[in-house]
C-alpha positions as CSV (number, residue, x, y, z in Angstrom):
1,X,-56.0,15.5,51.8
2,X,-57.1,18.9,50.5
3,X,-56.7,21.7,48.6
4,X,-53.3,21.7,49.5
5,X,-52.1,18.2,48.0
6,X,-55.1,18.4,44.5
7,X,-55.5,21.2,42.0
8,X,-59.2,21.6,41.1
9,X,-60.1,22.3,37.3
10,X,-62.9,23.8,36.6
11,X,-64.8,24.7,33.3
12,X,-68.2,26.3,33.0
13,X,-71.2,26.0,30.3
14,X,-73.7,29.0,31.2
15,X,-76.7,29.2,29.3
16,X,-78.1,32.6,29.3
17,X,-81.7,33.3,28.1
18,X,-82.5,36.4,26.3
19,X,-84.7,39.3,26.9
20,X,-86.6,39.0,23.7
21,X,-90.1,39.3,23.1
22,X,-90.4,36.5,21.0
23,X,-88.4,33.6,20.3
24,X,-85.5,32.3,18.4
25,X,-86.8,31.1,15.5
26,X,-91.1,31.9,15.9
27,X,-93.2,34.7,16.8
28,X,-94.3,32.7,20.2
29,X,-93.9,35.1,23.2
30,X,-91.0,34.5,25.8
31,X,-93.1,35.9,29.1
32,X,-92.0,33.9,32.3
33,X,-94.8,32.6,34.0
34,X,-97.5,32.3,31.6
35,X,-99.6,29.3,31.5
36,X,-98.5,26.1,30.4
37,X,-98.1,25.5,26.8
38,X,-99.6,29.0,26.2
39,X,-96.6,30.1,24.0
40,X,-96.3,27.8,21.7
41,X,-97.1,27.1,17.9
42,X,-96.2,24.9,15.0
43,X,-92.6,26.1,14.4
44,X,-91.7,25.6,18.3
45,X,-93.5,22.4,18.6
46,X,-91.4,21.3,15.3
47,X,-94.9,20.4,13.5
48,X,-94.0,19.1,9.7
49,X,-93.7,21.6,6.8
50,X,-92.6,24.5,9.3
51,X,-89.9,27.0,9.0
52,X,-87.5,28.6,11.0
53,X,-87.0,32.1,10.9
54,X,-83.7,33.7,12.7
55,X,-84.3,36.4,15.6
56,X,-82.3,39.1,14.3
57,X,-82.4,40.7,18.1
58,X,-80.5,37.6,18.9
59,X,-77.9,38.1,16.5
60,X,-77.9,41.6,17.9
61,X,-77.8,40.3,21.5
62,X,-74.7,37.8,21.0
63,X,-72.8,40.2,19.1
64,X,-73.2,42.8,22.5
65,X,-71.9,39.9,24.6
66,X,-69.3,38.7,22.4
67,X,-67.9,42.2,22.1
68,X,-68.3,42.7,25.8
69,X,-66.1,39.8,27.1
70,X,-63.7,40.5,24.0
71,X,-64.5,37.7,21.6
72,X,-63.1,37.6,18.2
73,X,-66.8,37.8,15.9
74,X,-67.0,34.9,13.4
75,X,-68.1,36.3,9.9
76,X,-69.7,33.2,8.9
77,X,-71.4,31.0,11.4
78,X,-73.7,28.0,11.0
79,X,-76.8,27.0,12.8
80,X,-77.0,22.9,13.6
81,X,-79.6,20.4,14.3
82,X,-78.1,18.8,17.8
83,X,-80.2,15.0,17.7
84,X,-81.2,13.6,21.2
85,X,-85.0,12.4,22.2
86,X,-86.1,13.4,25.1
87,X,-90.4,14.0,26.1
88,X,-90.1,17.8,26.5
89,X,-88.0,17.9,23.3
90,X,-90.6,17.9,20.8
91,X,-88.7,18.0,17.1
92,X,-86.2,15.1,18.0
93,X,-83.5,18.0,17.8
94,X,-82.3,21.1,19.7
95,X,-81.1,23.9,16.7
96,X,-77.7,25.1,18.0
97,X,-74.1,26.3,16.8
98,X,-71.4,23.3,17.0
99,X,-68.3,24.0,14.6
100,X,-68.5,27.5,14.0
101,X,-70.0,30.0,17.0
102,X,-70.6,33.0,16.4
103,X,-68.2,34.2,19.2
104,X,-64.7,32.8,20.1
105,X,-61.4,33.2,22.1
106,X,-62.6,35.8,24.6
107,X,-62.6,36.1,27.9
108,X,-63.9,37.5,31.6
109,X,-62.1,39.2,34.4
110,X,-62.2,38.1,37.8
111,X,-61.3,39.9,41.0
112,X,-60.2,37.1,43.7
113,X,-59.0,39.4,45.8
114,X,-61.7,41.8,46.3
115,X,-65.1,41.7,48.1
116,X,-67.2,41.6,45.3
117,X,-70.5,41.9,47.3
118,X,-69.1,45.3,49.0
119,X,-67.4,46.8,46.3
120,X,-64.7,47.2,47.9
121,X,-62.3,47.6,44.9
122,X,-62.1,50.4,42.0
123,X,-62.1,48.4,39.2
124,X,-58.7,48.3,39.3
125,X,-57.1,45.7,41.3
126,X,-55.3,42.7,40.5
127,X,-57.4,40.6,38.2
128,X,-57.5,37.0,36.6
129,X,-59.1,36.1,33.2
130,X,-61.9,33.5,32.5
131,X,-60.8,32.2,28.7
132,X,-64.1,32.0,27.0
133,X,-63.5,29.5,24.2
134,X,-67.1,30.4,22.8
135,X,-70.7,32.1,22.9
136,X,-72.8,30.6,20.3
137,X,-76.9,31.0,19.9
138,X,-79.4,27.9,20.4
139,X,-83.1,27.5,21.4
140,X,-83.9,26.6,24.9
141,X,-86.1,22.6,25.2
142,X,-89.3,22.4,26.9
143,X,-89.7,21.4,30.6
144,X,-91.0,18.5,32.1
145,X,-92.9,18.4,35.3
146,X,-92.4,15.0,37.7
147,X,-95.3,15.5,40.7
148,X,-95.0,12.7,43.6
149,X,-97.4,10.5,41.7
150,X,-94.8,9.4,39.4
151,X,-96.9,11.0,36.5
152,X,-94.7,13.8,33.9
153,X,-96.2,16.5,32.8
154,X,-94.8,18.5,29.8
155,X,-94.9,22.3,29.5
156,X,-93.3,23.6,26.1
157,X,-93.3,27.4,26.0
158,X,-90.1,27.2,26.7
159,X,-89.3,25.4,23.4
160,X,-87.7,27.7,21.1
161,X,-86.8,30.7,23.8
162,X,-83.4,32.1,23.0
163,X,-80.0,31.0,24.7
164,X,-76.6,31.9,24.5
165,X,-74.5,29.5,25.7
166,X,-71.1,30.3,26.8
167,X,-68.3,28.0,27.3
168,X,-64.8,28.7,29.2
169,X,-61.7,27.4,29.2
170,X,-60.6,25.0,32.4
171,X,-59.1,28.1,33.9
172,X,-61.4,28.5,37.3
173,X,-59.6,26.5,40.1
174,X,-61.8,27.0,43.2
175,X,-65.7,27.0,43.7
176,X,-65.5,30.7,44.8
177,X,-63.1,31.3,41.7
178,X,-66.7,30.0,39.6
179,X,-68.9,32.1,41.6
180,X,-67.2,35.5,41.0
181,X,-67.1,34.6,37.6
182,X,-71.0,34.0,37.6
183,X,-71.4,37.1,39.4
184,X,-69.4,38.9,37.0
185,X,-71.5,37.8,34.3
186,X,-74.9,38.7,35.4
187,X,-73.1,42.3,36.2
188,X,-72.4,42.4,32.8
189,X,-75.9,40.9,30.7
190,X,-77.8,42.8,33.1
191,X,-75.7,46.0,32.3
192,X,-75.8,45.2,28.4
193,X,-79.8,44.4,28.7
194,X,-79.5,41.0,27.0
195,X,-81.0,38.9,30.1
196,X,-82.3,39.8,33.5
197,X,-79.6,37.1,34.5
198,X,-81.7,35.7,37.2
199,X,-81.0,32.4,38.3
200,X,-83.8,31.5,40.1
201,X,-86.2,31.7,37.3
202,X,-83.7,30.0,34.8
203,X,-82.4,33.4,32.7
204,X,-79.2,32.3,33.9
205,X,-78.4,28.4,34.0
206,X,-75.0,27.1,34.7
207,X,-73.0,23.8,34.4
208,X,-70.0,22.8,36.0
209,X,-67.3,21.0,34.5
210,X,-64.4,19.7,37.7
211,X,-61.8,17.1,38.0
212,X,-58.8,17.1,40.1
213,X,-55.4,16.6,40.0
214,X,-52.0,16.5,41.8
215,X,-50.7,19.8,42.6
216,X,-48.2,20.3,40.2
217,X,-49.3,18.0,37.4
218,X,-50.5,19.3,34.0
219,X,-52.4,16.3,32.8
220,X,-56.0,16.7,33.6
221,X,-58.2,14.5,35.7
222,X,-61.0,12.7,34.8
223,X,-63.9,15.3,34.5
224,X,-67.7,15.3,35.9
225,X,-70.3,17.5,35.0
226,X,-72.5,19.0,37.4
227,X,-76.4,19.9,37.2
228,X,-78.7,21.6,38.8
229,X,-77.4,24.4,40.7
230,X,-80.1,27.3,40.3
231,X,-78.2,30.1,42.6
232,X,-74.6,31.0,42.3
233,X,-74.3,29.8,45.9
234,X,-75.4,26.5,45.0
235,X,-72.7,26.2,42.6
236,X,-70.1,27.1,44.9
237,X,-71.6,24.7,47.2
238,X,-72.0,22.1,44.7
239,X,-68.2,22.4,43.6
240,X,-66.4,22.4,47.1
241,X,-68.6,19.2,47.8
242,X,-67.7,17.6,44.1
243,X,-63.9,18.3,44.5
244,X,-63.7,16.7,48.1
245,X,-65.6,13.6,47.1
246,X,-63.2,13.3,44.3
247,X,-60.4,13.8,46.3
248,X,-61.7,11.5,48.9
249,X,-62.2,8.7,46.0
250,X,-58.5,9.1,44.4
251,X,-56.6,9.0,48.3
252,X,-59.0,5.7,48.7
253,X,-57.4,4.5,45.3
254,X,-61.0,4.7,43.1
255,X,-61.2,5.8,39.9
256,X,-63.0,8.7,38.8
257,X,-65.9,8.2,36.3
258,X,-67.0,10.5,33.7
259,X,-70.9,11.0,34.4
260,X,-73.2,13.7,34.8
261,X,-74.2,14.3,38.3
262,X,-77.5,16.3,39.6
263,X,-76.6,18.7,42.7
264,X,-79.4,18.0,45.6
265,X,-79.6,21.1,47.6
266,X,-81.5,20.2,50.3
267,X,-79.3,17.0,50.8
268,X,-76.0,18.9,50.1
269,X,-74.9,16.2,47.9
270,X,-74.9,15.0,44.1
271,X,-75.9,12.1,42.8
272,X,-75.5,10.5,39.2
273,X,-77.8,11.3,36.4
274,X,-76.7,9.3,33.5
275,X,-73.0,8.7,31.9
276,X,-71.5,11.9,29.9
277,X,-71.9,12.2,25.9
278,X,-69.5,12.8,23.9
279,X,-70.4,15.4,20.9
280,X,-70.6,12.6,18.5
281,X,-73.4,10.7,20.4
282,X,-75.5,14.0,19.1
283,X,-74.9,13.8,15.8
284,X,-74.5,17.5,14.7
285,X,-75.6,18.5,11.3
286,X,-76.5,22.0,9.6
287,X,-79.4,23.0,9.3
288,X,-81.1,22.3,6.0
289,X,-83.8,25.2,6.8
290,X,-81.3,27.5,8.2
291,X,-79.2,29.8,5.9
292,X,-75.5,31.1,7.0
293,X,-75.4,33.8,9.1
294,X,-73.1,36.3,8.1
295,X,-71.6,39.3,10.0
296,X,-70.3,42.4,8.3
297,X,-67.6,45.0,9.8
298,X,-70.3,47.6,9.7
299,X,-72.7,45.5,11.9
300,X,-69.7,44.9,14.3
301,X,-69.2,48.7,14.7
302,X,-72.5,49.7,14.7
303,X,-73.2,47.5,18.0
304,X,-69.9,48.3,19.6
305,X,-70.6,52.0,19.2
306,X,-74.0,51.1,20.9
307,X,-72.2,49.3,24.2
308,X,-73.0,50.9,27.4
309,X,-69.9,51.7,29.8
310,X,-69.4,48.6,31.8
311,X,-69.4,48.0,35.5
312,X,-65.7,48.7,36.4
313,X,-65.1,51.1,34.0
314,X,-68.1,53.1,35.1
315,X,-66.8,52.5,39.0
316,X,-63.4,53.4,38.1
317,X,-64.9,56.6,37.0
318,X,-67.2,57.2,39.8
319,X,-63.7,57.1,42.1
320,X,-61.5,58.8,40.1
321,X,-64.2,61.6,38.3
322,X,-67.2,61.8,40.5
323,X,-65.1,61.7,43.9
324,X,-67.3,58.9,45.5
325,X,-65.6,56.6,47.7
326,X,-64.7,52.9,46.8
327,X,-67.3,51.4,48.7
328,X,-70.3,54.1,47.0
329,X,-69.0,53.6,43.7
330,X,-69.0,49.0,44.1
331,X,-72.2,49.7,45.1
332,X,-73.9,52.0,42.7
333,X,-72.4,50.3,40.0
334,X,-73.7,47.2,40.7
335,X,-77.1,48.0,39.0
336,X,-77.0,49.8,35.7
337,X,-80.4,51.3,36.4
338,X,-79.2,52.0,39.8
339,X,-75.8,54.2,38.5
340,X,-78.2,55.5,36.1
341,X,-80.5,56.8,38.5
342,X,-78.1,58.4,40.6
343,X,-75.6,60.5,37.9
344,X,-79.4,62.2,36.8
345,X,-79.9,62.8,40.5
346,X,-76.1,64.2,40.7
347,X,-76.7,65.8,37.8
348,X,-80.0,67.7,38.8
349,X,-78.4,68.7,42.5
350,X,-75.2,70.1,39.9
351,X,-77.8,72.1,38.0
352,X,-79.4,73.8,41.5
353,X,-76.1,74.2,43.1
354,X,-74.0,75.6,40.0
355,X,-70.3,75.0,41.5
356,X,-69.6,74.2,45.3
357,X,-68.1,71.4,46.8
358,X,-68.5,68.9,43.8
359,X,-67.3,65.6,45.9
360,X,-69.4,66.8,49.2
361,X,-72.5,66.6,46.9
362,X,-71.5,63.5,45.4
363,X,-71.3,61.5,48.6
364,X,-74.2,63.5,50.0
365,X,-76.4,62.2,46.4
366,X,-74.7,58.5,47.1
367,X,-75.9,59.1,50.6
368,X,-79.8,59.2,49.6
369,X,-79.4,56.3,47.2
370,X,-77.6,53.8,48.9
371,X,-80.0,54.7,52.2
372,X,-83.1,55.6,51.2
373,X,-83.7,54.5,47.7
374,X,-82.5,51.0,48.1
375,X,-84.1,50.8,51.6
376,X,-87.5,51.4,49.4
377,X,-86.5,49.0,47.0
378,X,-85.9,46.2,49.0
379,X,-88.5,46.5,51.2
380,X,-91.5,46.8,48.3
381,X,-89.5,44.7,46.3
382,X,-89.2,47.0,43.2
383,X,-86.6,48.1,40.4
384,X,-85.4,51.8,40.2
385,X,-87.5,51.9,37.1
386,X,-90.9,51.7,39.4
387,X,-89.2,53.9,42.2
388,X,-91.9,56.7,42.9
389,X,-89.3,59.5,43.5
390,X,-87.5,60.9,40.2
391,X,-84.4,62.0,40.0
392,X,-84.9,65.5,39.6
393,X,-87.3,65.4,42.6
394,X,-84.6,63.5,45.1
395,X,-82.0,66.4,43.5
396,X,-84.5,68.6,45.3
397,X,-84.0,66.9,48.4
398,X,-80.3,66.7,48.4
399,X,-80.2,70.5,47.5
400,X,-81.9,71.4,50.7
401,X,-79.7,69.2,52.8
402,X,-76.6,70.6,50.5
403,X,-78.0,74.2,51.9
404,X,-78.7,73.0,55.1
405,X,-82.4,73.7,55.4
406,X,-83.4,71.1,56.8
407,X,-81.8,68.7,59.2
408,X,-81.0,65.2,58.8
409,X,-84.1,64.0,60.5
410,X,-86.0,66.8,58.6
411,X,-84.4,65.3,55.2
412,X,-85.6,61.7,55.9
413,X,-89.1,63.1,56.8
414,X,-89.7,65.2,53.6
415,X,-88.5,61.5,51.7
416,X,-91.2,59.2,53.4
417,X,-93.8,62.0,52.4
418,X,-92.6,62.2,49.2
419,X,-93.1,58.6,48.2
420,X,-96.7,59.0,49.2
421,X,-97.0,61.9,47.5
422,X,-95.4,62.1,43.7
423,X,-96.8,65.4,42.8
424,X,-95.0,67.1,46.1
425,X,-92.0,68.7,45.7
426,X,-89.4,68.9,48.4
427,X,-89.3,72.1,49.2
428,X,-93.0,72.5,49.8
429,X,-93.4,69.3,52.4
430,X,-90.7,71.0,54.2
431,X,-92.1,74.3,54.5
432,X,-96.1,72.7,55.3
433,X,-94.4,70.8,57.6
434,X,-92.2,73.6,59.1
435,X,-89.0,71.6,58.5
436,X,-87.2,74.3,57.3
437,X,-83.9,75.3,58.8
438,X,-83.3,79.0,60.5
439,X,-79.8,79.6,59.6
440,X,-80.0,83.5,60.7
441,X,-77.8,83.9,63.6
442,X,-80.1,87.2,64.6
443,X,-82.6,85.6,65.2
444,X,-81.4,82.7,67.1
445,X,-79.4,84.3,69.6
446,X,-81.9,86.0,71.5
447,X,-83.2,82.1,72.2
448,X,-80.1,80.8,73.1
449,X,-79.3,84.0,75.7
450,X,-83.1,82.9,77.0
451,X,-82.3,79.4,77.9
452,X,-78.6,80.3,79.4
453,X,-80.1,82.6,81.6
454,X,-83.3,80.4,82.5
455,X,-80.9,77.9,83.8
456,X,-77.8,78.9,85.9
457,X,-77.8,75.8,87.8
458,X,-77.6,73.6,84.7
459,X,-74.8,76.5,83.3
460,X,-73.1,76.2,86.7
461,X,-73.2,72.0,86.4
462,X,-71.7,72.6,82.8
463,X,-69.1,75.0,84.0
464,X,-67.7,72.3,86.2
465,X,-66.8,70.1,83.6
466,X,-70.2,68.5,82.7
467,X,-70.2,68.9,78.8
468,X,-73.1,66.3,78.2
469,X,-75.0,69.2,79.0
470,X,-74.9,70.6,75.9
471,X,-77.3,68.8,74.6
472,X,-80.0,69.4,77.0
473,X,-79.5,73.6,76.4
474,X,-79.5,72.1,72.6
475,X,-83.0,71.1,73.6
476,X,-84.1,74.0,75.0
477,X,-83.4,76.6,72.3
478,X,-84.7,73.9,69.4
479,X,-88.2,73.6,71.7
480,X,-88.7,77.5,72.5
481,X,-87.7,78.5,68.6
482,X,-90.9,79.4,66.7
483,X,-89.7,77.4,63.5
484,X,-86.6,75.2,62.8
485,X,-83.2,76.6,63.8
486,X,-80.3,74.7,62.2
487,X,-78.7,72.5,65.3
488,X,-75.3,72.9,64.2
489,X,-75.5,76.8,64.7
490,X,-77.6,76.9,68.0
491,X,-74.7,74.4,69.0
492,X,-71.9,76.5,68.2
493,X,-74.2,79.4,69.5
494,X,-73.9,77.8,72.8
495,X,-71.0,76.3,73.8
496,X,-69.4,79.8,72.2
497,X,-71.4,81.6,75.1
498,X,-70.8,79.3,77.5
499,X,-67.4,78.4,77.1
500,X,-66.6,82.2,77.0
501,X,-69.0,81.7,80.9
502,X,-66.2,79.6,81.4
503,X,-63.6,81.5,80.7
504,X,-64.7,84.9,82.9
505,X,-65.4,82.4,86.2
506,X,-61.7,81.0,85.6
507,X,-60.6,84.6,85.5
């Protein structure tokens, strides 16, 4: 009675709200957080005698998605009124796109296979495409507040803030099938800098559309819409719970009704909202205040020639180009800024270096970032943008450790000083702090004869086969050196001289 015996269909509707600094149709401002109904004014509230005004950033902003997720681009598209009456819906209508989006027939590659979170793949492994029968532009409603009393409160800045809303095609057919898609998608706004695709503060909103059906069958079931699910964990959850309750109600021999169910997270359960509208209960008609919107070739072109490179192409590339391994490349890629910062830090390291080993530095600047940088980030809670070390100042850093002068401890102490202190470059913290490597063989040796020959019991317990000893002569010539001898070279130092020891007493 499980996945084994039903098929589960799923369709997505994801609403994904704009990075604009005003809205869809008013000069209101979009900032999340503000004070309630601080961001409103006649045009959002839908006061009489107003009129609508089309963002052109929005046009902008659905013509980078569209072309992103490989949508055919609608010439002519018309803007509807979409009639329900709810309290936080203050015009009666919601303006929308019904019969003609402005995007269509596109679609979004999934990766089942692959680890997502690690990136473990190069961007080229076996993939499945999302349909996406459309993207089309609408304003968000307001929001309504329900406290314990029972009383509503209604907060309408979000009235009027732009959405694209994306539909795909009943192709997903498992809840983690939905959430790689999801994850995909907020890759891919974030990277195109059309949302900040965060779920938890409603930038990216997502309904579920599942039914079930025999394995083998290509009639679908009898669908139920799902609500509420603000994480892309809750919708998995949410799914997997929906498709065994379904299944549970067809093998008792109950009927499946069409309704819209709200997902309760802290229960783990859903429970129904209200029966499911059909489009005609909306009663869509253009609007009378809202001209065409028309899309020219040349608009087309001039945004695709403005597309950043995308997530898997841009991993692909760190692999195959930069010589990063899989795993560095998933995981600088994931953040645009994040890729960003690091090729200006490679970049700076190439400049100071001018030739070597190109992949060595590579996985020595993916090193610091993955490390150190995101360490930082996580732990103050920050973007790259408000990261306190530039690039060219970590490409210091890295240069250093490329030339070994200063050791791996040395390295991580110059960075903790270096976020305290912006104006300090690299190479100066090391040398105040006497972090700087002696690489000159000269001038080590006469140490490391020192401590060989102030210790001939510890040399005799090494001779017998005690090589753990090594480290404690290590010791010795690091503590006695007037500066900061490179470890690797007093090691080889040593066990040179006292393998060669070795050698004469076996003799």
């Amino acid at each position: 009675m499980a996945y084994e015996t039903y098929e589960p269909v799923i369709g997505l509707e994801v609403h994904v709200q704009l990075q604009t600094d005003s809205k869809i149709f008013s000069p209101d401002a979009t900032t999340f957080g503000a004070e309630p109904n601080s961001q409103v004014d006649p045009i959002s509230l839908g006061h009489p005698g107003t009129l609508p005004v089309l963002n052109r950033e929005v046009v902008a902003s659905a013509l980078r998605l569209g072309l992103a997720t490989h949508c055919s681009i609608a010439d002519r598209s018309v803007l509807a009124r979409k009639h329900y009456f709810y309290p936080d819906l203050p015009k009666g209508y919601q303006i929308s796109q019904f019969e003609t989006p402005i995007c269509y027939d596109g679609y979004v590659e999934i990766y089942p296979g692959e680890d997502e979170e690690a990136g473990a793949d190069a961007g080229r492994g076996d993939s499945k495409r999302i349909g996406l029968t459309r993207i089309h532009m609408e304003e968000d409603a307001g929001k309504s507040i329900h406290d314990d009393g029972g009383s509503t409160r209604l907060d309408f800045n979000r009235c009027g803030v732009p959405l694209l809303e994306m539909v795909t095609e009943p192709d997903l057919r498992s809840p983690r099938e939905a959430y790689l898609f999801l994850n995909r998608l907020r890759q891919l706004v974030r990277y195109l800098g059309v949302s900040d695709g965060n779920m938890e503060e409603g930038s990216l909103r997502c309904d579920a559309n599942v039914s079930i059906r025999p394995r083998g069958q290509s009639d679908f079931g009898t669908r139920t819409e799902l609500k509420n699910m603000n994480s892309m964990r809750h919708v998995e959850k949410a799914l997997d719970y929906e498709i065994t309750r379904q299944i549970a109600a067809v093998e008792r021999g109950e009927d499946i009704q069409q309704q819209t169910l709200l997902w309760d997270p802290d229960a783990g359960t859903t429970r129904p909202m209200r029966s499911k509208e059909e489009a005609h209960d909306y009663r869509y008609m253009p609007d009378p205040d809202l001209v065409e919107v028309e899309i020219t070739d040349e608009m087309v072109e001039e945004v695709g020639a403005e597309l950043p490179e995308l997530p898997r192409d841009r991993r692909h590339r760190f692999v195959e180009e930069v010589g990063l391994p899989l795993y560095d490349a998933g995981v600088l890629t994931e953040e645009r800024a994040v890729a960003d910062y690091f090729e200006e830090t490679l970049e700076q390291l190439y400049k100071r270096t001018k030739g070597g080993d190109t992949d060595a530095q590579a996985k020595l600047v993916s090193n610091l970032v993955m490390t150190e940088v995101m360490r930082v980030l996580n732990e103050r809670s920050i973007m790259i943008d408000d990261f306190p070390i530039s690039p060219e100042r970590l490409a210091q850093l890295a240069y250093l450790r490329a030339q070994d002068k200063v050791s791996s401890n040395g390295a991580q102490e110059v960075f903790e000083v270096m976020l305290e202190k912006p104006e300090a470059s690299a190479g100066k913290i090391a040398d105040d702090r006497d972090l700087i490597q002696v690489s000159d063989a000269g001038s080590i040796e006469p140490v490391v004869d020192a401590v060989i020959d102030d210790h001939p019991e510890q040399v005799e317990t090494y001779l017998g086969g005690k090589d753990g000893l090594l480290g404690f002569f290590i010791g010795q010539v690091m503590q006695r050196f007037d500066g900061s001898p490179d470890p690797e070279l007093v090691r080889g130092m040593l066990r040179k001289k006292l393998e060669a020891q070795k050698e004469a007493v076996e003799e």
